[in-house]
C-alpha positions in Angstrom: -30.5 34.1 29.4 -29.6 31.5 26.5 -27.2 30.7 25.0 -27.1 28.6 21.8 -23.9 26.5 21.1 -24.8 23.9 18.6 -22.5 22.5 16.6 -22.7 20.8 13.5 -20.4 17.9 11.7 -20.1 16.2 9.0 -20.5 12.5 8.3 -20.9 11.2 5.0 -24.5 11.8 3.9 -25.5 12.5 7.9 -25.7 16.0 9.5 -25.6 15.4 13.3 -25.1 17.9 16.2 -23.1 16.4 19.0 -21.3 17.1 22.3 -19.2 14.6 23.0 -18.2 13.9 27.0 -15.0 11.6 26.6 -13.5 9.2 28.6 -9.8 9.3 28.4 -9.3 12.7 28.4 -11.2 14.1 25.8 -10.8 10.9 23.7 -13.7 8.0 23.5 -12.0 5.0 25.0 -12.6 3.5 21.6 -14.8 3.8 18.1 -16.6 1.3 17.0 -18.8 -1.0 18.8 -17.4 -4.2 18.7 -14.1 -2.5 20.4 -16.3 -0.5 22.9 -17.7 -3.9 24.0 -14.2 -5.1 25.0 -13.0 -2.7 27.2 -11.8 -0.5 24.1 -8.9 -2.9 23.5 -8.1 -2.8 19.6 -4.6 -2.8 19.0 -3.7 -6.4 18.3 -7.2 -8.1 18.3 -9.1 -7.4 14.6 -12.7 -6.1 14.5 -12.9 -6.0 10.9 -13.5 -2.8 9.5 -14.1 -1.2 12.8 -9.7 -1.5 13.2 -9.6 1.1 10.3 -8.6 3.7 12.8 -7.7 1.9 16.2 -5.1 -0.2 14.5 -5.2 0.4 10.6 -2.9 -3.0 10.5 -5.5 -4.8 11.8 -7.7 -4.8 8.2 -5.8 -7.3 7.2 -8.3 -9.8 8.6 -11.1 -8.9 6.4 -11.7 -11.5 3.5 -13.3 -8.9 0.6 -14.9 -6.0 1.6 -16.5 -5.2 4.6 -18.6 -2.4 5.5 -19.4 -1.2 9.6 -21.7 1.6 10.0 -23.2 2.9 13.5 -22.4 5.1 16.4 -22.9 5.7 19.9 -26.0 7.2 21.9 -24.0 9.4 24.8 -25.3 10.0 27.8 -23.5 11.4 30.6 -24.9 13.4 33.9 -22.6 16.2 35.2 -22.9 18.2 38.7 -21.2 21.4 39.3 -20.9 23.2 42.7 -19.2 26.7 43.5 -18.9 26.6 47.1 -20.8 30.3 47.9 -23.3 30.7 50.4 -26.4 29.7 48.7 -25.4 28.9 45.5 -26.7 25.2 44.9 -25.3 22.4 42.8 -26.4 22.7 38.8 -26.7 19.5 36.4 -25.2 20.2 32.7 -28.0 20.1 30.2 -25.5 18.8 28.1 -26.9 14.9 28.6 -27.7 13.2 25.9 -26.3 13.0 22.7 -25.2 10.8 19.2 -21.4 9.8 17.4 -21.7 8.9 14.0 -19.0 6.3 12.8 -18.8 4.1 9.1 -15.8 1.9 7.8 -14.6 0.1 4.8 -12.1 -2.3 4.5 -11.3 -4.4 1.3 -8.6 -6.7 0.0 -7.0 -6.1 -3.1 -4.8 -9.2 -3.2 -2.9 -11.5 -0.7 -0.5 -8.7 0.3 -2.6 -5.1 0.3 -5.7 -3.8 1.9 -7.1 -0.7 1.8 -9.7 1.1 4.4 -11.4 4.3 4.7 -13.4 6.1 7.3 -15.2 8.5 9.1 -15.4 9.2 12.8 -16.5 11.1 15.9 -13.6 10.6 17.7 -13.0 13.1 20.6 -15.0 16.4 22.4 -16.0 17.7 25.9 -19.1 20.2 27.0 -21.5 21.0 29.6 -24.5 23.3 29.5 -25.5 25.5 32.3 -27.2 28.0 30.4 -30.7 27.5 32.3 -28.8 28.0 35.8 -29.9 30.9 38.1 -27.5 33.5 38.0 -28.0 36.3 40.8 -24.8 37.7 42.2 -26.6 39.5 44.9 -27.6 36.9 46.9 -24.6 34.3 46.1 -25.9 32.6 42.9 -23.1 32.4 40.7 -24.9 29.9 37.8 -22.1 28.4 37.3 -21.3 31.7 35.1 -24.0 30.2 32.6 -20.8 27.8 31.0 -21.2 26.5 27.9 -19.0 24.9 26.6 -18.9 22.7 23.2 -15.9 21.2 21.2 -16.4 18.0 18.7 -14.0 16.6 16.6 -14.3 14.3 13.8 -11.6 12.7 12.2 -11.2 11.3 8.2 -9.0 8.6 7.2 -7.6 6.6 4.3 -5.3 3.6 5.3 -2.9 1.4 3.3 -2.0 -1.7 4.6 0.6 -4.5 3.5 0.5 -8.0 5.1 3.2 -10.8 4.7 3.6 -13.9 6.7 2.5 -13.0 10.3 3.9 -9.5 9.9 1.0 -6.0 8.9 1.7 -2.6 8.7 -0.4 0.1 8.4 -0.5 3.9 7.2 -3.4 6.4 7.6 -3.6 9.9 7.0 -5.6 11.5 8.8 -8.3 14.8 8.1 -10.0 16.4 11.3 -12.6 18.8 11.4 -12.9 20.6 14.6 -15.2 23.2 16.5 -15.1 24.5 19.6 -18.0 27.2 21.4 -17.2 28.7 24.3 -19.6 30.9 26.6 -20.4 32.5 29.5 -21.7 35.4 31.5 -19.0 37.1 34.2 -20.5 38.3 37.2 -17.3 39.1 38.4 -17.3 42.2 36.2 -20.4 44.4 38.0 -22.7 44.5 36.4 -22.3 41.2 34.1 -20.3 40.4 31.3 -21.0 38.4 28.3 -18.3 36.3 27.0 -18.0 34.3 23.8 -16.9 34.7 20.4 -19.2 32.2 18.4 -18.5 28.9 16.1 -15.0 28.7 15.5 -14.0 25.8 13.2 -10.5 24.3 12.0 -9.0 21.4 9.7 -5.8 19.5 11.0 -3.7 16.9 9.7 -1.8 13.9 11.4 -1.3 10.5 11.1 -1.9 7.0 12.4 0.7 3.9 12.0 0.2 0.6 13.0 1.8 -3.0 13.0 1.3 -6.4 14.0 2.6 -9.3 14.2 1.0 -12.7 14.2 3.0 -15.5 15.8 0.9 -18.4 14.1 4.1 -19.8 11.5 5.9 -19.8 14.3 3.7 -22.5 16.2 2.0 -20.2 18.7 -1.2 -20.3 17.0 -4.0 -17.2 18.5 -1.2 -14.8 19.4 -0.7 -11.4 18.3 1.0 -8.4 19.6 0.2 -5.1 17.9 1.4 -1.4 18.4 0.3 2.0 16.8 1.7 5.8 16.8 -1.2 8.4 16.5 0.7 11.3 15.7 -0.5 15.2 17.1 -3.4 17.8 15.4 -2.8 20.9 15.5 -6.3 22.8 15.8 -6.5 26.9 16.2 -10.1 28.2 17.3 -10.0 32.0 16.4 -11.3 33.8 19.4 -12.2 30.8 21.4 -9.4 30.7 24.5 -8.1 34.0 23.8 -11.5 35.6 24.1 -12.3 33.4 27.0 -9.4 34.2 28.9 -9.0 37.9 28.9 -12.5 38.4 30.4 -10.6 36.9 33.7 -7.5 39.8 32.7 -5.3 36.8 31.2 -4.9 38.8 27.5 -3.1 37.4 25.0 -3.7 33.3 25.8 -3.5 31.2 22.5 -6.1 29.7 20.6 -4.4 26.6 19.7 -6.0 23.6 21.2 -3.7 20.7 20.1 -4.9 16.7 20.0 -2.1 15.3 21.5 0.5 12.3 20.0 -0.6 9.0 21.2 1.6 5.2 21.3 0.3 2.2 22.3 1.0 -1.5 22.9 -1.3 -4.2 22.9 -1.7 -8.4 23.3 -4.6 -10.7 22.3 -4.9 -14.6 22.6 -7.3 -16.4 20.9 -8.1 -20.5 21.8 -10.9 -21.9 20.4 -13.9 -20.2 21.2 -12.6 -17.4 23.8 -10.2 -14.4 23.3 -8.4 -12.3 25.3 -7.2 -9.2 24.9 -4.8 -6.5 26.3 -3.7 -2.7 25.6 -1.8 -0.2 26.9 -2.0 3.4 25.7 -0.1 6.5 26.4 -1.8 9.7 25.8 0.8 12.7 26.0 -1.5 15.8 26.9 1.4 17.6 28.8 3.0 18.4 25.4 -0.2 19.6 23.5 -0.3 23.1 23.3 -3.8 24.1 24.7 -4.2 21.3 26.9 -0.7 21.9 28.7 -1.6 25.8 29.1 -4.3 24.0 31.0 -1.9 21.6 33.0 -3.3 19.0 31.9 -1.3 15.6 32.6 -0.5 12.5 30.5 -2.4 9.7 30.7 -1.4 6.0 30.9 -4.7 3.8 29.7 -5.0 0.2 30.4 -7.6 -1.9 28.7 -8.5 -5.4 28.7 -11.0 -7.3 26.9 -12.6 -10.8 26.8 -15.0 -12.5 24.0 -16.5 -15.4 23.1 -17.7 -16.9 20.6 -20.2 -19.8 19.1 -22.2 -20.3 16.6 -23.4 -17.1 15.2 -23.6 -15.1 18.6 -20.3 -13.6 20.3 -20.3 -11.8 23.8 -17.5 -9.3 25.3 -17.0 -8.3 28.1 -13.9 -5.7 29.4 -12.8 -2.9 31.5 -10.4 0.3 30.8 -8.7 2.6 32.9 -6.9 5.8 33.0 -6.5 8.1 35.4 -7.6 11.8 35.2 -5.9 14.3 32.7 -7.0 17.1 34.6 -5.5 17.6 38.3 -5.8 20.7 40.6 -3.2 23.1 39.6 -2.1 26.1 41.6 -3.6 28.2 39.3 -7.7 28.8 40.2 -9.0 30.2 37.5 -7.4 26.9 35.9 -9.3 25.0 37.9 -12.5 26.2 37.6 -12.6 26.5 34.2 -11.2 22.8 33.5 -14.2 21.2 36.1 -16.6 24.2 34.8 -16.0 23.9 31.3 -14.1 20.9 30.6 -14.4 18.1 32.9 -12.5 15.6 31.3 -12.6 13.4 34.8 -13.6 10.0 33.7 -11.5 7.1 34.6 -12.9 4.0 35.4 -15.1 2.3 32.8 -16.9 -1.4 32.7 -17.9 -2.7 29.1 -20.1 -5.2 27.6 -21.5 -6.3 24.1 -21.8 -8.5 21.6 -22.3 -9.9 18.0 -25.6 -11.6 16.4 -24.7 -13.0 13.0 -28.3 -12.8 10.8 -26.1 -14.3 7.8 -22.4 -14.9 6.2 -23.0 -11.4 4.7 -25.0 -9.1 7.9 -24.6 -8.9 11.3 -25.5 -6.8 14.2 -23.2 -5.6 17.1 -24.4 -3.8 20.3 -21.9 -2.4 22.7 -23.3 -0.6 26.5 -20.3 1.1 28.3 -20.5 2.4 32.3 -18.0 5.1 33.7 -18.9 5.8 37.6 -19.4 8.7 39.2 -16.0 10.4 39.7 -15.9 13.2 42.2 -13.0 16.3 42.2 -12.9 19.1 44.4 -10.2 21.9 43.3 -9.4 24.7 45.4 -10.3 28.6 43.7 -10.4 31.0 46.6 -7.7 32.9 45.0 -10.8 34.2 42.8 -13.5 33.8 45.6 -11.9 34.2 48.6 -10.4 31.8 51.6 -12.6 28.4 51.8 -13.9 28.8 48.0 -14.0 25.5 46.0 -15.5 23.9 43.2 -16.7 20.2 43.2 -17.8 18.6 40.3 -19.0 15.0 39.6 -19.3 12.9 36.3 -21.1 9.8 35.4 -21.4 8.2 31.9 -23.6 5.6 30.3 -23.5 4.8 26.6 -24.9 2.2 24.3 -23.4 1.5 20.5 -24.9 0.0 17.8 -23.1 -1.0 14.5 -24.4 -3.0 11.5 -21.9 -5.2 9.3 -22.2 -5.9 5.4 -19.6 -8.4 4.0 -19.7 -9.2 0.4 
């Protein structure tokens, strides 16, 4: 049996299909490559263009107009394992895949700056459609789970800069779709579950400020902040359809990207800058995700580049500890490391800039999440001893290129 769950999104002139495996949750530690390359930190260090949506406030570095247009080649390698009697450990299909991202920044005069955007921002998946399924004898197939949600996000941003102080407004569009399948051997003789393509458009907002402590004789200093506020995204028929094949009837279909803060610290002395973030990401109050348990997650970035001539390397590293925990729920558990296994935490970055001329240049960005391992108990569906185990390693490289005029 197959089953087809390609999605398709949007970005400017480009058509892409895409399932994202995130990083902090289901959020990409960052977008953009020059960000990626330094541990994800963005919040009160500039990349340009690229800052449009980590910290709009941030555009306020760019001289005219600046253009950054890339993305990142995804490739993660996932391992689930229901712990039957003879039913073996399944890789996702799900491995390889590409996020689109382009920004624009330009100055209008001393004071305002303006930016706009589009970017694959967040999703999760995992393919075990080819898996043997063959109840009889113990081979559950991983119940055949697909699963596929992407979300890209729009934006316009206003900024306003005077003395070492920026703000930062941006309205935010995302288009969102979520796919989720499977076959239920649970039900004799077989069930097939899924509802198809459902699609949805939110709207939030992203603010951000910094403040540069240069007039007041601590020149390379910034501190920086930013407020992403909640999406709410409804998927007609996705949970509710997914759920009530297990006799849960009645679940919602509202999977909500959750509010986000942040704080964040960069330094910059002659040729070397470093850089800090912190980022709290509140997934116990989204709807969806809590009905899931999901927990909040506290993200810590740092970031180091330097710089000569016309080359710049970065280096960096970004942490945040799992959003999804074993629950006493099984079902929950099976279906979060099944379907959804947001389990990332660890990450090691590096990349770097090669200026062709004052106009182009050329970043490059390779990101490395290590295996993480989680075994959650489900013998409330399987019986006493039952678990599932799943691992998750990622490995992405970014590319961006950089027009100034």
């Amino acid at each position: 049996m197959k089953i087809n769950t390609l999605g398709r999104i949007i970005t400017l002139s480009l058509v892409v299909a895409t399932t994202i495996h995130a990083t902090n949750g289901d959020n990409l530690i960052s977008v953009g490559a020059k960000s990626r390359g330094m541990g994800g930190t963005g919040i009160a260090v500039s990349h340009g263009a690229e800052s449009t949506l980590n910290n709009p406030a941030l555009i306020t570095s760019v001289e005219g107009t600046e253009v950054a247009f890339g993305g990142t080649l995804f490739m993660p390698t996932i391992k689930s394992q229901l712990s039957f009697p003879g039913n073996p450990e399944y890789t996702s299909d799900a491995d390889m895949n590409m996020i689109p991202e382009v920004s624009i920044a330009h100055k209008l005069n001393d004071n305002w700056f303006i930016g706009i955007g589009m970017w694959g921002t967040a999703g999760m998946g995992t393919d075990y459609s080819k898996a043997s399924l063959n109840p009889a004898v113990g081979q559950m197939g991983n119940f055949q789970m697909v699963t596929n949600l992407q979300l890209l996000q729009f934006g316009i941003s206003a900024a306003y800069k005077t003395g070492g102080l920026s703000i930062a407004l941006t309205p935010v569009l995302q288009y969102g779709n979520l796919d989720i399948n499977y076959f239920n051997p649970l039900v004799p003789p077989g069930q097939n579950v899924g509802a198809g393509l459902a699609q949805d458009f939110g709207f939030g907002y992203n603010v951000g400020a910094t403040y540069d402590f240069s007039d007041d004789g601590i020149s390379g200093l910034t501190l920086g902040a930013f407020y992403k506020s909640s999406i709410e995204m409804s998927y007609d028929g996705q949970l509710s359809t997914a759920m009530a094949a297990f006799g849960m009837p009645g679940f919602s279909d509202t999977l909500e990207q959750p509010a986000e803060y942040g704080l964040g610290l960069s330094y910059t002395a002659g040729q070397h800058t470093f850089a800090f973030d912190y980022r709290n990401i509140q997934w116990s109050d989204a709807q969806g995700y809590s009905d899931f348990q999901w927990i909040d997650q506290d993200v810590y970035a740092f970031g180091y580049q330097y710089s000569q001539d016309n080359i710049a390397l970065r280096v960096g590293y970004n942490y945040g500890s799992s959003a999804v925990t074993e629950t006493a729920n099984p079902l929950f558990n099976m279906l979060n490391l099944l379907g959804f296994p947001a389990t990332s935490e660890t990450h090691y970055t590096f990349g770097g800039t090669y200026t062709f001329t004052e106009q182009f240049s050329l970043d490059l960005a390779y990101v490395y999440s290590p295996k993480t391992t989680e075994t959650f108990d489900v013998s409330g569906l399987f019986g006493p001893g039952s678990d599932i185990s799943t691992s998750h390693e990622e490995n992405s490289v970014s590319f961006q290129l950089v027009y100034k005029f």
